[in-house]
PDB file with SEQRES, HELIX, SHEET and CRYST1 records, atoms N, CA, C and O in Angstrom:
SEQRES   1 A   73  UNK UNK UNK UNK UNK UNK UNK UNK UNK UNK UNK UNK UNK          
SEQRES   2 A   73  UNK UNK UNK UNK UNK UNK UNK UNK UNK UNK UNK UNK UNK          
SEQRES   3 A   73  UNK UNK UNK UNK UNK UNK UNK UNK UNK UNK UNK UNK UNK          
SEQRES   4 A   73  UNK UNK UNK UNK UNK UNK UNK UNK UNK UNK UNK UNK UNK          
SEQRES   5 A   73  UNK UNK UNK UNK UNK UNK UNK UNK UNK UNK UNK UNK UNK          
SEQRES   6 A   73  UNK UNK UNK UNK UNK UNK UNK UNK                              
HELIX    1 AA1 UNK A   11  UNK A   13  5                                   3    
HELIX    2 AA2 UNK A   40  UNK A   42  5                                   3    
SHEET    1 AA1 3 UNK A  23  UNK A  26  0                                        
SHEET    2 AA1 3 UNK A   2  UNK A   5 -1                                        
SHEET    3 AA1 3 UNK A  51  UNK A  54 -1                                        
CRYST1    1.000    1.000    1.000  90.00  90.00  90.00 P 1           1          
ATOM      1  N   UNK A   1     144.372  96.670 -27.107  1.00  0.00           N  
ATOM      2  CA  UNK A   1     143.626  97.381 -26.093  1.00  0.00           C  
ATOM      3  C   UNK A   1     144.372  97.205 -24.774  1.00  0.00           C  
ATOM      4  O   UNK A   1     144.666  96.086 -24.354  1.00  0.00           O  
ATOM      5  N   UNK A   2     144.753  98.637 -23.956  1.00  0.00           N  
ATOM      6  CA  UNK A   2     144.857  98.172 -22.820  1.00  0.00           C  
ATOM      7  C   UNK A   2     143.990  98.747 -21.747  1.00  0.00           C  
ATOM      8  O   UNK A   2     143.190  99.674 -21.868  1.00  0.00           O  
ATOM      9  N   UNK A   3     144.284  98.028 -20.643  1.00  0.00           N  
ATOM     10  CA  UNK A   3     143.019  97.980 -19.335  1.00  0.00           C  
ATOM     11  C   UNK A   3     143.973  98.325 -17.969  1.00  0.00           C  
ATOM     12  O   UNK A   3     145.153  98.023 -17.791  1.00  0.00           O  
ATOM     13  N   UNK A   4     143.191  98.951 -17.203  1.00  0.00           N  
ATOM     14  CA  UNK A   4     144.286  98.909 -15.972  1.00  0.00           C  
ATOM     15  C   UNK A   4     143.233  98.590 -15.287  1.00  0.00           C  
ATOM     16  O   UNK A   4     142.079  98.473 -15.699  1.00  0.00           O  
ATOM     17  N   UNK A   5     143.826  98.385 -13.749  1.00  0.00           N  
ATOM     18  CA  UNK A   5     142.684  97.919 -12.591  1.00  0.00           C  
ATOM     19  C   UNK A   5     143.750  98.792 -10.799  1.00  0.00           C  
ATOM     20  O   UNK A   5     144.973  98.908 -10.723  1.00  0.00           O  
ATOM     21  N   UNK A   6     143.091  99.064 -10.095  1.00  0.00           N  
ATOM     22  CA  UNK A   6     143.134  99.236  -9.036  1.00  0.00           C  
ATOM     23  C   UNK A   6     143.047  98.065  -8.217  1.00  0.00           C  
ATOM     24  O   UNK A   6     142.019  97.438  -8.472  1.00  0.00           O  
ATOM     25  N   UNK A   7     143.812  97.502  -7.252  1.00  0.00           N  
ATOM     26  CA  UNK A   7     143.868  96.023  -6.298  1.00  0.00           C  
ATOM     27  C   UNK A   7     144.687  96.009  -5.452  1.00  0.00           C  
ATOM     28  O   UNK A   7     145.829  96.259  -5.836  1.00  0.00           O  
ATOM     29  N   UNK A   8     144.535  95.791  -4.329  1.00  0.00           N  
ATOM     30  CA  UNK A   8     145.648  95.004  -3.177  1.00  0.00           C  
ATOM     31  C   UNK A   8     146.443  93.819  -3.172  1.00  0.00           C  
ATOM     32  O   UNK A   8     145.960  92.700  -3.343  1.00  0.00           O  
ATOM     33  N   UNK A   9     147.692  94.054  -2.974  1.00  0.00           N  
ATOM     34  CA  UNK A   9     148.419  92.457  -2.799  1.00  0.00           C  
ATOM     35  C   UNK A   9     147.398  91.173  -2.435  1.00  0.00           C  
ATOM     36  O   UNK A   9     147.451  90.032  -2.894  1.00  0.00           O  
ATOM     37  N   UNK A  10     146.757  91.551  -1.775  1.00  0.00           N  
ATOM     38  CA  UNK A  10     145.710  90.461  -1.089  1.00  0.00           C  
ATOM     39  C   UNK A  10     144.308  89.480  -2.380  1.00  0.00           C  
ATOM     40  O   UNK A  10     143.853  88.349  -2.549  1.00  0.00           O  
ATOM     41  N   UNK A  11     144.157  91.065  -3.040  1.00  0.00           N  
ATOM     42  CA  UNK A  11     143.124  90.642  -4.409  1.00  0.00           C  
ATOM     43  C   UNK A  11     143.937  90.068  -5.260  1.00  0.00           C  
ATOM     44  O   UNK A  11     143.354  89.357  -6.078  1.00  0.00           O  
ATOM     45  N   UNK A  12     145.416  90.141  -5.389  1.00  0.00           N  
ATOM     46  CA  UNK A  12     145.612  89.629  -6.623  1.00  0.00           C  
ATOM     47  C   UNK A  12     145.515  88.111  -7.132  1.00  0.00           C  
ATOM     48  O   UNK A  12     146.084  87.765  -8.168  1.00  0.00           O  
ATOM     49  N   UNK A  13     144.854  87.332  -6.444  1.00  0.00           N  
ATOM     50  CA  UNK A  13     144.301  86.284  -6.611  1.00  0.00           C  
ATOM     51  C   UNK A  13     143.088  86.214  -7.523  1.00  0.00           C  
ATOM     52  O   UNK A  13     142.807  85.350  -8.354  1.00  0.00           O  
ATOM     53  N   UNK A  14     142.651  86.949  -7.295  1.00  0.00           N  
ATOM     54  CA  UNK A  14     141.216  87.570  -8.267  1.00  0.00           C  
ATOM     55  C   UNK A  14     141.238  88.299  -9.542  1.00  0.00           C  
ATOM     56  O   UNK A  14     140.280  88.827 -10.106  1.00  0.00           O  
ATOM     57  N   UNK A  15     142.771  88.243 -10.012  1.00  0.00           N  
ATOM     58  CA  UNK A  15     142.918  88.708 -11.320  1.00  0.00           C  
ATOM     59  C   UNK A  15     142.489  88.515 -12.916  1.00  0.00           C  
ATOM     60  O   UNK A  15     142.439  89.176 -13.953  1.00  0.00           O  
ATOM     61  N   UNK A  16     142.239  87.297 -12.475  1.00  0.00           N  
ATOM     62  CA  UNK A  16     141.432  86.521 -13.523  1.00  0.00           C  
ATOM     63  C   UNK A  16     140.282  85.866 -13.675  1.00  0.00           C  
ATOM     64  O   UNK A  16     140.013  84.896 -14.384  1.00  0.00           O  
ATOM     65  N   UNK A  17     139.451  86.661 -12.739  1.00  0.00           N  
ATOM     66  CA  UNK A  17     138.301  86.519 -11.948  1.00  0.00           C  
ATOM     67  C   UNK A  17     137.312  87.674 -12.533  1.00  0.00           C  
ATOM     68  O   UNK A  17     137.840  88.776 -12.681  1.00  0.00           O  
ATOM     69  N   UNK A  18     136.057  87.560 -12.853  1.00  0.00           N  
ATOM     70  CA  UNK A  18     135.344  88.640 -13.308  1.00  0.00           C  
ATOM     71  C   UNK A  18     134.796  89.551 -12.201  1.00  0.00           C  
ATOM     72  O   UNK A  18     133.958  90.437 -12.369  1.00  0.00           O  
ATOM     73  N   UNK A  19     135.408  89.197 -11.002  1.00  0.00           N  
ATOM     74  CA  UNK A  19     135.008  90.622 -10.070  1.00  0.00           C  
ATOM     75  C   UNK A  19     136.028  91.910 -10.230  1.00  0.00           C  
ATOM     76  O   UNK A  19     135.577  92.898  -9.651  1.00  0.00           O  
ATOM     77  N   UNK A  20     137.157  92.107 -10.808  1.00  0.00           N  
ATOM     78  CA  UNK A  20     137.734  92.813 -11.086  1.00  0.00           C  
ATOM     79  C   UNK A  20     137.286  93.353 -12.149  1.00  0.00           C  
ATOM     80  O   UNK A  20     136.779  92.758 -13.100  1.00  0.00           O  
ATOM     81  N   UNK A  21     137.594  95.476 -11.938  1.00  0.00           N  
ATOM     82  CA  UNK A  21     136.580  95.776 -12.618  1.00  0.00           C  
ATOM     83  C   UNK A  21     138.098  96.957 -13.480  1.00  0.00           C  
ATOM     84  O   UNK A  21     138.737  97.918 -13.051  1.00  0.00           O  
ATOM     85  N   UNK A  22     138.107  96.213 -14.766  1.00  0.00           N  
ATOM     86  CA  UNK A  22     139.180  96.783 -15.333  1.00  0.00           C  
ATOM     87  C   UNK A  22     138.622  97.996 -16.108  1.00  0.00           C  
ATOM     88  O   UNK A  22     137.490  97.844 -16.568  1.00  0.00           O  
ATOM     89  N   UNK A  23     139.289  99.269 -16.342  1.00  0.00           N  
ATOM     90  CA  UNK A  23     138.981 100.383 -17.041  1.00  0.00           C  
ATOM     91  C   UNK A  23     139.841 100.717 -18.535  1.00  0.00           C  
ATOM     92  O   UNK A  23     141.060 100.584 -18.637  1.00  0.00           O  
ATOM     93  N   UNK A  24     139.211 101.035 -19.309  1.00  0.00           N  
ATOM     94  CA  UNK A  24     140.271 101.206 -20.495  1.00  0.00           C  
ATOM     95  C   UNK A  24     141.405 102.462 -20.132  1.00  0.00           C  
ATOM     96  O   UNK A  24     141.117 103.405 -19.394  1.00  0.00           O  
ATOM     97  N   UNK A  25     142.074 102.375 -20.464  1.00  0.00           N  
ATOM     98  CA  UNK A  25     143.437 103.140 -21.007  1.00  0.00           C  
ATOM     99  C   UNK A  25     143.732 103.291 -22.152  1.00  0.00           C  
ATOM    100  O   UNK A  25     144.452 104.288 -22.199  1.00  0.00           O  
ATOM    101  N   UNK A  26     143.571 102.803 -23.298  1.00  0.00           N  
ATOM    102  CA  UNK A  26     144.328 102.754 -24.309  1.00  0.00           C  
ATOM    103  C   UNK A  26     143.315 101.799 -25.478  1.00  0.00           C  
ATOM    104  O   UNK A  26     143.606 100.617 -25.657  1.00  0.00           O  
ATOM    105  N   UNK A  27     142.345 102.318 -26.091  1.00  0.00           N  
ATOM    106  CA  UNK A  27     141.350 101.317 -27.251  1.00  0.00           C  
ATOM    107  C   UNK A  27     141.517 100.606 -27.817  1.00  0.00           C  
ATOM    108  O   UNK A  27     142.542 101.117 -28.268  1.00  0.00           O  
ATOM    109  N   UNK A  28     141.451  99.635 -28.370  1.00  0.00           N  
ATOM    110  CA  UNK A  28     141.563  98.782 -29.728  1.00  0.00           C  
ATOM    111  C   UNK A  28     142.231  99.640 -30.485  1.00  0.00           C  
ATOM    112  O   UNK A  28     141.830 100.803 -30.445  1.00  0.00           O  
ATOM    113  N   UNK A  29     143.523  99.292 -31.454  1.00  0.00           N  
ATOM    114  CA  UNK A  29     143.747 100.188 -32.415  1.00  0.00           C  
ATOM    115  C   UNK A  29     144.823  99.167 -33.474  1.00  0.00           C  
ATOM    116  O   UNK A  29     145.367  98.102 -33.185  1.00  0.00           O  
ATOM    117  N   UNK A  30     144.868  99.884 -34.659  1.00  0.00           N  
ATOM    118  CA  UNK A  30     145.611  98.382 -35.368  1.00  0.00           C  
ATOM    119  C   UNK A  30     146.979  99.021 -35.578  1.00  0.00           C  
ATOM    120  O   UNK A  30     147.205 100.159 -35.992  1.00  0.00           O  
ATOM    121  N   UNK A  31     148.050  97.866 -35.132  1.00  0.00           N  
ATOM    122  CA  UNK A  31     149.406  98.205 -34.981  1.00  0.00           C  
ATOM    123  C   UNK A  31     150.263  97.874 -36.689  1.00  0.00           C  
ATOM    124  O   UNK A  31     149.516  97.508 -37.597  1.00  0.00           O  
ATOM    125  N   UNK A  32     151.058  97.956 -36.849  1.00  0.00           N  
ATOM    126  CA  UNK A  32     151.721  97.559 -38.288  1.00  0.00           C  
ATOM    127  C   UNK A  32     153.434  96.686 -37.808  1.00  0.00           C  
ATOM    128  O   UNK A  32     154.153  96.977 -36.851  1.00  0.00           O  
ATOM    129  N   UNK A  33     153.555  96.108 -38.368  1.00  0.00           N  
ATOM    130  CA  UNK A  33     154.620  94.950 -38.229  1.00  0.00           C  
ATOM    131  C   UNK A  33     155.848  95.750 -38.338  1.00  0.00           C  
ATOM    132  O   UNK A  33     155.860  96.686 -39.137  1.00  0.00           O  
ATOM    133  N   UNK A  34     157.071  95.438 -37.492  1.00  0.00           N  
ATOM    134  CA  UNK A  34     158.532  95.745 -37.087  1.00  0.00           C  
ATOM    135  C   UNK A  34     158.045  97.153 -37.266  1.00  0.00           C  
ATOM    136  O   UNK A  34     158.337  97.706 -38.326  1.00  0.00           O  
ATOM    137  N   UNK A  35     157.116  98.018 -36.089  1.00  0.00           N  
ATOM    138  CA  UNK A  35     157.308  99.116 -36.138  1.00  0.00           C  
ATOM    139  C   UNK A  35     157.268  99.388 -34.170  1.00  0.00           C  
ATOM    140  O   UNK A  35     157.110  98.609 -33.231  1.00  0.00           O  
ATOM    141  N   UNK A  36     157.526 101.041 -34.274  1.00  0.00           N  
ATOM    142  CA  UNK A  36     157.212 101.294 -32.649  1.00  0.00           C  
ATOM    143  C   UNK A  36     156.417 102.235 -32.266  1.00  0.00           C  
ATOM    144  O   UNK A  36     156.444 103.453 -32.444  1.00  0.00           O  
ATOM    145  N   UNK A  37     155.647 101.491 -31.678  1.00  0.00           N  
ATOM    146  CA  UNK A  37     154.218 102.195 -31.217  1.00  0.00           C  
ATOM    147  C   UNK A  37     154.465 103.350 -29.919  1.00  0.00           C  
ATOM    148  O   UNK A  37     154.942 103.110 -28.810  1.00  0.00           O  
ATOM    149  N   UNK A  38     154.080 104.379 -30.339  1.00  0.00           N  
ATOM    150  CA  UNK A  38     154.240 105.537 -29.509  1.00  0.00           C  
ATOM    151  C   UNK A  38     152.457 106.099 -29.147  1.00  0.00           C  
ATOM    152  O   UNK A  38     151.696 106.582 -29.985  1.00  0.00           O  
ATOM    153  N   UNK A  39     152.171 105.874 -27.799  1.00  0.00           N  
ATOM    154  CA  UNK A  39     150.619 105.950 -27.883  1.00  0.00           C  
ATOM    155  C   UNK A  39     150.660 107.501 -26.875  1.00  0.00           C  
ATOM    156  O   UNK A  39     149.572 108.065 -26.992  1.00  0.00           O  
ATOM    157  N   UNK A  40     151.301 108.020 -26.263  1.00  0.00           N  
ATOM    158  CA  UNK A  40     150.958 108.943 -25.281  1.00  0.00           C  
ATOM    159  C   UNK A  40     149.525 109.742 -25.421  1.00  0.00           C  
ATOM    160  O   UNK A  40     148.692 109.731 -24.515  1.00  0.00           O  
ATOM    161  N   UNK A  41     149.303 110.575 -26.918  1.00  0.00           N  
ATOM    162  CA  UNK A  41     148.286 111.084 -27.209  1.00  0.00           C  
ATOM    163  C   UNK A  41     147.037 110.396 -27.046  1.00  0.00           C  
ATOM    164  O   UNK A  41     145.932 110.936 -27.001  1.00  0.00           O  
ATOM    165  N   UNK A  42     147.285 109.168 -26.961  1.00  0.00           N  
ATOM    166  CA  UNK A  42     145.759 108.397 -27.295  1.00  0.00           C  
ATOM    167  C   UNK A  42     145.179 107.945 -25.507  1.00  0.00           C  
ATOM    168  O   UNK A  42     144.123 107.333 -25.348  1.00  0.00           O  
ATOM    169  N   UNK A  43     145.942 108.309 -24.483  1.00  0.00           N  
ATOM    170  CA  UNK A  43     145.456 107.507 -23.410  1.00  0.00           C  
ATOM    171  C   UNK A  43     143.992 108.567 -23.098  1.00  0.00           C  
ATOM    172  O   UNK A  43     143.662 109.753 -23.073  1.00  0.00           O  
ATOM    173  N   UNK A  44     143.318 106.859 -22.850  1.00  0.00           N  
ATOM    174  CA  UNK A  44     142.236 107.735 -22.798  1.00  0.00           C  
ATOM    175  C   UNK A  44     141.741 107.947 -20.926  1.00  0.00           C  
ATOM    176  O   UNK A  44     140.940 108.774 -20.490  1.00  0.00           O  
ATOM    177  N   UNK A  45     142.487 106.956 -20.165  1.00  0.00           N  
ATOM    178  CA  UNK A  45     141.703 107.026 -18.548  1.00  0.00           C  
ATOM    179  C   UNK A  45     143.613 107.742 -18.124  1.00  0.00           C  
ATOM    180  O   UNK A  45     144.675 107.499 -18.698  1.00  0.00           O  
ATOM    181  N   UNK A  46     143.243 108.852 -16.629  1.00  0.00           N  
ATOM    182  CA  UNK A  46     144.754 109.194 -16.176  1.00  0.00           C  
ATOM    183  C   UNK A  46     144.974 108.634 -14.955  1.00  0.00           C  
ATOM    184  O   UNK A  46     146.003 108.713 -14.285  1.00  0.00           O  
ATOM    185  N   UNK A  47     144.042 108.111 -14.717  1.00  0.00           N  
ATOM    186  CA  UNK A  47     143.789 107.287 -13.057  1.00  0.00           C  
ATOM    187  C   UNK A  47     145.610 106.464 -12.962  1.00  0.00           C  
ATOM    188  O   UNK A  47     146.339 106.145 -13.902  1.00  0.00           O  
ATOM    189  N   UNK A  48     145.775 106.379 -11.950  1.00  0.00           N  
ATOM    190  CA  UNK A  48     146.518 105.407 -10.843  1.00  0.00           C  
ATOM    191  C   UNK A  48     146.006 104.004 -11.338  1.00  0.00           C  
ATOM    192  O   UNK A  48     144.784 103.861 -11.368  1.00  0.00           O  
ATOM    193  N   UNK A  49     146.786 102.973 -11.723  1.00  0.00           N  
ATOM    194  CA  UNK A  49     146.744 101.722 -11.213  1.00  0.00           C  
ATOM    195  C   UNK A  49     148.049 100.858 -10.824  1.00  0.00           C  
ATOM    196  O   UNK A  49     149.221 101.092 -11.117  1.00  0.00           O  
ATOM    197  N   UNK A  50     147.576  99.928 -10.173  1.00  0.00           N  
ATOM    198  CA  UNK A  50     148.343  98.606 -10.155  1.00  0.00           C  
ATOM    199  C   UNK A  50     148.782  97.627 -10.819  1.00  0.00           C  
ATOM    200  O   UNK A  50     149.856  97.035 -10.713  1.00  0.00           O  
ATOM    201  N   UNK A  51     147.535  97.390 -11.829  1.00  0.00           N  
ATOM    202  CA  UNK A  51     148.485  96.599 -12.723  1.00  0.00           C  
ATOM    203  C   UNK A  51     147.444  96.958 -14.024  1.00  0.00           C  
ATOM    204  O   UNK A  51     146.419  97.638 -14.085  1.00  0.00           O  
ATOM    205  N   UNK A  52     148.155  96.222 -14.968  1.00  0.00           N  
ATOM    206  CA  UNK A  52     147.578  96.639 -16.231  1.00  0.00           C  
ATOM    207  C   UNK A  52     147.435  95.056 -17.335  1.00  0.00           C  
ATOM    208  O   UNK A  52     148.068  94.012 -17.175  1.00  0.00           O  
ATOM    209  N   UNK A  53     146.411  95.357 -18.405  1.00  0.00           N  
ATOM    210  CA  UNK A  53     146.211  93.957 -19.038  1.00  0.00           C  
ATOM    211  C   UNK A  53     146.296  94.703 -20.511  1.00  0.00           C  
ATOM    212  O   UNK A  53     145.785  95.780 -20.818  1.00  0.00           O  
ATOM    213  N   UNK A  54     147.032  93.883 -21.271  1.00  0.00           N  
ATOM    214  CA  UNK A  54     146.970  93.981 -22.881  1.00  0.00           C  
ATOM    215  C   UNK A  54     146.021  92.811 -23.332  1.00  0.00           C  
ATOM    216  O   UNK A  54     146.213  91.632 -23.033  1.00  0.00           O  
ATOM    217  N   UNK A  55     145.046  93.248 -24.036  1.00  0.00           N  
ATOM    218  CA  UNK A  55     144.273  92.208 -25.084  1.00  0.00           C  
ATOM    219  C   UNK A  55     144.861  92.759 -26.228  1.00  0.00           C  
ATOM    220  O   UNK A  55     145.229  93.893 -26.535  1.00  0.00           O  
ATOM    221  N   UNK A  56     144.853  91.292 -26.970  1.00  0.00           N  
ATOM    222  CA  UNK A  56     145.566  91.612 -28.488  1.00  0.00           C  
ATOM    223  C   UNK A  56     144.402  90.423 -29.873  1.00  0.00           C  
ATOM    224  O   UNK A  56     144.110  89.232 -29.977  1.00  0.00           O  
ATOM    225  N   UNK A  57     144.194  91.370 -30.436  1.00  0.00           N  
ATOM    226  CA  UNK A  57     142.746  91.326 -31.603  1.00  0.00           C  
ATOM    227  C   UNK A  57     143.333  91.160 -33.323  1.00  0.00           C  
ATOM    228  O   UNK A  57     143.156  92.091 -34.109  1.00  0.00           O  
ATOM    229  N   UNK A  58     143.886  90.138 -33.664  1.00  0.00           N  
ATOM    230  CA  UNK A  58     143.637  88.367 -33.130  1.00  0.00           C  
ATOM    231  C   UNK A  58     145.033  88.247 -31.963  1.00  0.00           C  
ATOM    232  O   UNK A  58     145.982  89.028 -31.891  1.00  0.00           O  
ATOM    233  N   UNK A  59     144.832  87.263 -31.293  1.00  0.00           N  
ATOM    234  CA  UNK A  59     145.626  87.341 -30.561  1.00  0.00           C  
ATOM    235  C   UNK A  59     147.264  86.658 -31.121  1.00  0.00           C  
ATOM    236  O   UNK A  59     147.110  85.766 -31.956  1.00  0.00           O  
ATOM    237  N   UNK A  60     148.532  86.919 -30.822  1.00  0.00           N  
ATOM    238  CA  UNK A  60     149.492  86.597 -30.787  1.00  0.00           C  
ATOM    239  C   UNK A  60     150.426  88.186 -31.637  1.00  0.00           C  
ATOM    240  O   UNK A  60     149.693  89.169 -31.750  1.00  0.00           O  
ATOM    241  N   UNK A  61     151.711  88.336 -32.093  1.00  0.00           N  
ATOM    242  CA  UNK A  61     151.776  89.640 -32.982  1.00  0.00           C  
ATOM    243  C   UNK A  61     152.625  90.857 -32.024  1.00  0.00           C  
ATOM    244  O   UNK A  61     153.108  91.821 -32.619  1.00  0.00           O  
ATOM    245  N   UNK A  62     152.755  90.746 -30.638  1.00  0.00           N  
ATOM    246  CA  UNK A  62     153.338  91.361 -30.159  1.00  0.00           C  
ATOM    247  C   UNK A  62     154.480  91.388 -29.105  1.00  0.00           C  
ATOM    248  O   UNK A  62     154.234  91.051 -27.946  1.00  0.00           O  
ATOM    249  N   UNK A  63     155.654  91.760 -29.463  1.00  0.00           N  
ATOM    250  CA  UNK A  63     156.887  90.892 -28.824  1.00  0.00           C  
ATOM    251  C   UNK A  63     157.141  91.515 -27.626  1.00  0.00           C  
ATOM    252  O   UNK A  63     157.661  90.881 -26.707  1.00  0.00           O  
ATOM    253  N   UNK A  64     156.902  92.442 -27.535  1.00  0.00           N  
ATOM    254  CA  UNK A  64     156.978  93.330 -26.127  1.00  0.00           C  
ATOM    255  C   UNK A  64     156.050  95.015 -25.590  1.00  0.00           C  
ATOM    256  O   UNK A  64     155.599  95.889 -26.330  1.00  0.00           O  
ATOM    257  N   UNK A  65     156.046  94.971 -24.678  1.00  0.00           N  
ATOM    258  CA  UNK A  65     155.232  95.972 -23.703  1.00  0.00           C  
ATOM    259  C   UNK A  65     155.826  96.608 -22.672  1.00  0.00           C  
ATOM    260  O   UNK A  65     156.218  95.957 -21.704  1.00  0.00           O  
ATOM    261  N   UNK A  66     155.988  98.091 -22.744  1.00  0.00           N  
ATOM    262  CA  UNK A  66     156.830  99.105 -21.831  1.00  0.00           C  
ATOM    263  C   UNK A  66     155.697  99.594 -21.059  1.00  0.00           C  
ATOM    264  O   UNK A  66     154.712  98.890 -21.283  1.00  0.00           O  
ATOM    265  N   UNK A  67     155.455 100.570 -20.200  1.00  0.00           N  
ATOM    266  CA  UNK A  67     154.970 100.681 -19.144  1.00  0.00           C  
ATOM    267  C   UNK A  67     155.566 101.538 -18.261  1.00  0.00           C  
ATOM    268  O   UNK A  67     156.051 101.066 -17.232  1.00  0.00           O  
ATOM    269  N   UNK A  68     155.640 103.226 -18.571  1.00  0.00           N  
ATOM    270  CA  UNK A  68     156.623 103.794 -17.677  1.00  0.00           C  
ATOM    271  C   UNK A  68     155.382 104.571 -16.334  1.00  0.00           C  
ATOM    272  O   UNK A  68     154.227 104.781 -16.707  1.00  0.00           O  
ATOM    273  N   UNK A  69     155.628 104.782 -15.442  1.00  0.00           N  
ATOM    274  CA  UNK A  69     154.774 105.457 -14.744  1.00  0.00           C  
ATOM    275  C   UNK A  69     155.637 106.000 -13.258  1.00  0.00           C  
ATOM    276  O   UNK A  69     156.860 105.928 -13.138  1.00  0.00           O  
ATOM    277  N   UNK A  70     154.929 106.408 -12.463  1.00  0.00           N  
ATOM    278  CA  UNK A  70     155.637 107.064 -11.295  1.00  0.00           C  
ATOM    279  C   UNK A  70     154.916 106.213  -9.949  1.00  0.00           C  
ATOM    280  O   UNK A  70     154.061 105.417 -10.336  1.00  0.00           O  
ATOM    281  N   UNK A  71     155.045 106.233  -8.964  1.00  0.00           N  
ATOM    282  CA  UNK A  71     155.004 105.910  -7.795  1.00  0.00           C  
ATOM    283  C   UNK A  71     153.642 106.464  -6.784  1.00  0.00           C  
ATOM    284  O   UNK A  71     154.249 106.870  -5.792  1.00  0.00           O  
ATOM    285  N   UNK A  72     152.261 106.677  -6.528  1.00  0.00           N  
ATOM    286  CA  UNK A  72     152.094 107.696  -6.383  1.00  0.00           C  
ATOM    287  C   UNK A  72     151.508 107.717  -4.585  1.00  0.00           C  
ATOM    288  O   UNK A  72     151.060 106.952  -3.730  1.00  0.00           O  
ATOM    289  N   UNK A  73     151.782 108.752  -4.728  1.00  0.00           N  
ATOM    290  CA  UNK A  73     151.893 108.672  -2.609  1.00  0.00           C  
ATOM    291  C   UNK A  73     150.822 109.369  -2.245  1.00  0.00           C  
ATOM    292  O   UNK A  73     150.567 109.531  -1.051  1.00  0.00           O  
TER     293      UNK A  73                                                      
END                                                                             
């Protein structure tokens, strides 16, 4: 599952704090071993964020996370 959140340099102290109010992006979904996950179709929020959180269900299983996006003004 991933989550994004909206925050200021200033909040990011509060990241791991339950006042941050993270939105899904991307659901629970089950991945398969030495493969590559291509999700574009599945995002489900198009919002802007700052940063973003992977939960992983059981946790450990995933060696890396890309993240392409644009700048937005």
């Amino acid at each position: 599952m991933v989550e994004g959140c909206t925050i200021s340099k200033e909040e990011e102290q509060l990241l791991n704090s339950e006042s941050v109010q993270w939105e899904l992006i991307l659901p629970q979904k089950k991945l398969e071993a030495n493969s590559k996950h291509d999700f574009k179709k599945e995002i489900v929020n198009k919002n802007s964020f700052t940063h973003v959180r992977l939960s992983i269900f059981p946790d450990g299983g995933v060696s890396r996370m890309r993240i392409w996006g644009r700048l937005k003004r």
